[in-house]
C-alpha positions in Angstrom: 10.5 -18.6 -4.0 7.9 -18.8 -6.4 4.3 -17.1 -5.6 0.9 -18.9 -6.0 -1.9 -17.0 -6.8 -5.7 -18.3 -7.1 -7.6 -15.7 -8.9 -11.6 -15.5 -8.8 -13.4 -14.7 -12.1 -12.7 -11.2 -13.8 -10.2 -10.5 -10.9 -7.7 -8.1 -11.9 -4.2 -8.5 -11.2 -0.7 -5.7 -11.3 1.9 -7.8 -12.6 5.2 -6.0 -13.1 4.2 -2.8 -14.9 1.1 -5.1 -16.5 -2.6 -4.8 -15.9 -4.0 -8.7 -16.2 -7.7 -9.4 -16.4 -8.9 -13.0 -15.4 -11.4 -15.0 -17.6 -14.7 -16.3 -16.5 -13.4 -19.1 -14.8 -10.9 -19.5 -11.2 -7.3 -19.8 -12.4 -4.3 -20.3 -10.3 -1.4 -18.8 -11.7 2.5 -19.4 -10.5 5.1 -16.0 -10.5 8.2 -17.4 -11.0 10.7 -14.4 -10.3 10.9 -11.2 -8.0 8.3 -8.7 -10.0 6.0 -6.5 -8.3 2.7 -8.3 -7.9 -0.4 -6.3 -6.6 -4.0 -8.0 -6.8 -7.0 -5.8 -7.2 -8.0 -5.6 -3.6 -5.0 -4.6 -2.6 -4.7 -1.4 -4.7 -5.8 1.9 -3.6 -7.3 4.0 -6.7 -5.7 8.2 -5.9 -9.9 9.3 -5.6 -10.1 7.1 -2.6 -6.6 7.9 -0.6 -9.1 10.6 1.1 -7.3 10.1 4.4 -3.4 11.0 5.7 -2.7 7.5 6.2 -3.9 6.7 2.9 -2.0 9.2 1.2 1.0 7.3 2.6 -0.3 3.8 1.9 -0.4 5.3 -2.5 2.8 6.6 -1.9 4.4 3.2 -1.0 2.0 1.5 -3.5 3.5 3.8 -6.2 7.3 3.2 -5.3 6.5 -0.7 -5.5 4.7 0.0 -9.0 6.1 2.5 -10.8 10.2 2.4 -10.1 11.2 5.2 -12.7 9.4 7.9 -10.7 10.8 6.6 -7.4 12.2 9.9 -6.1 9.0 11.5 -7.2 7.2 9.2 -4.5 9.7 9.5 -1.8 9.4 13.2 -1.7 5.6 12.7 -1.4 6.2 9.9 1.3 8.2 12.4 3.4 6.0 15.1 3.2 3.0 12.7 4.6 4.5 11.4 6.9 6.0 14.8 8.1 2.1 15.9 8.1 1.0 12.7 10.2 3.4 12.5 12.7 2.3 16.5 13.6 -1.1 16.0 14.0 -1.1 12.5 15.2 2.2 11.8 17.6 1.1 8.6 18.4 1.4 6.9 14.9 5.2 7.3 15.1 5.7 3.4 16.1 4.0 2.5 12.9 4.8 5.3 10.7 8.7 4.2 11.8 7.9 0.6 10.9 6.5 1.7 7.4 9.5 4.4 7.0 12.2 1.3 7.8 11.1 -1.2 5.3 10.9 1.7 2.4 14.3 2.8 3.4 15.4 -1.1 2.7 13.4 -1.3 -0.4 10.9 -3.6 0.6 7.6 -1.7 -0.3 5.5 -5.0 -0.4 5.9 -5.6 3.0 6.2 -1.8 3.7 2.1 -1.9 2.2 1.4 -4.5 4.7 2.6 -2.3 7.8 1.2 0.5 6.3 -2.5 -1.3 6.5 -1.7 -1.5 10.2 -1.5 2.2 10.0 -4.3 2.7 8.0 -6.4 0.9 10.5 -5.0 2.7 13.4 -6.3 6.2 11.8 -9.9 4.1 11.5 -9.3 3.3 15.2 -8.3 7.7 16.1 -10.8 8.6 13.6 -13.6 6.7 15.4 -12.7 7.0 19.0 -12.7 11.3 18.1 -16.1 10.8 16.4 -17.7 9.5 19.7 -19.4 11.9 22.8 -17.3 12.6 25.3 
């Protein structure tokens, strides 16, 4: 099923191992086969995974982008995920969620449940900041 994608001016795009710059006007652009697409909102530079959840959210982004070093980012994976799950319990339901679809393979949709997580530590880190 081919992917549509409208890019805004001097958006940057991941395209299957490729870094693609738009020009100064909107363009819609068509992906014809499976590759790994990322756009620039949706990738998380390694200075700003400054948070557990985070750390797992680059892990998966790196297995989905950089397949050669797979086993290099499944042994990171599992050692984050090892760490959240003992300090934080409850993210197990998500953290499972995440774990499942990069088990199958599917690390796009594995960095869409692992947003869910990512907002869930927002939500824990938030309610611990506020007087009890």
């Amino acid at each position: 099923m081919p992917l549509k994608l409208d890019l805004r001016p001097h958006e940057k795009l991941f395209l299957g191992g490729a870094v693609l710059v738009n020009g100064d006007n909107r363009c819609q652009l068509t992906v014809l086969n499976d590759v790994p697409v990322l756009r620039e909102k949706d990738i998380l530079k390694e200075t700003d995974a400054d948070t557990p959840c985070k750390r797992i959210y680059l892990a998966v982004q790196m297995m989905y982008m950089d397949a050669p070093s797979l086993a290099r980012y499944h042994q990171y994976y599992w050692e984050q995920v090892k760490a959240v799950i003992q300090v934080a319990p409850s993210t197990t339901e998500l953290i499972g969620k995440v774990s499942d679809l990069v088990l199958d393979g599917l690390y796009y949709q594995a960095l869409k449940a692992a947003r869910e997580l990512i907002n869930y530590e927002q939500e824990l880190l938030s309610n611990a900041r506020k007087p009890a």
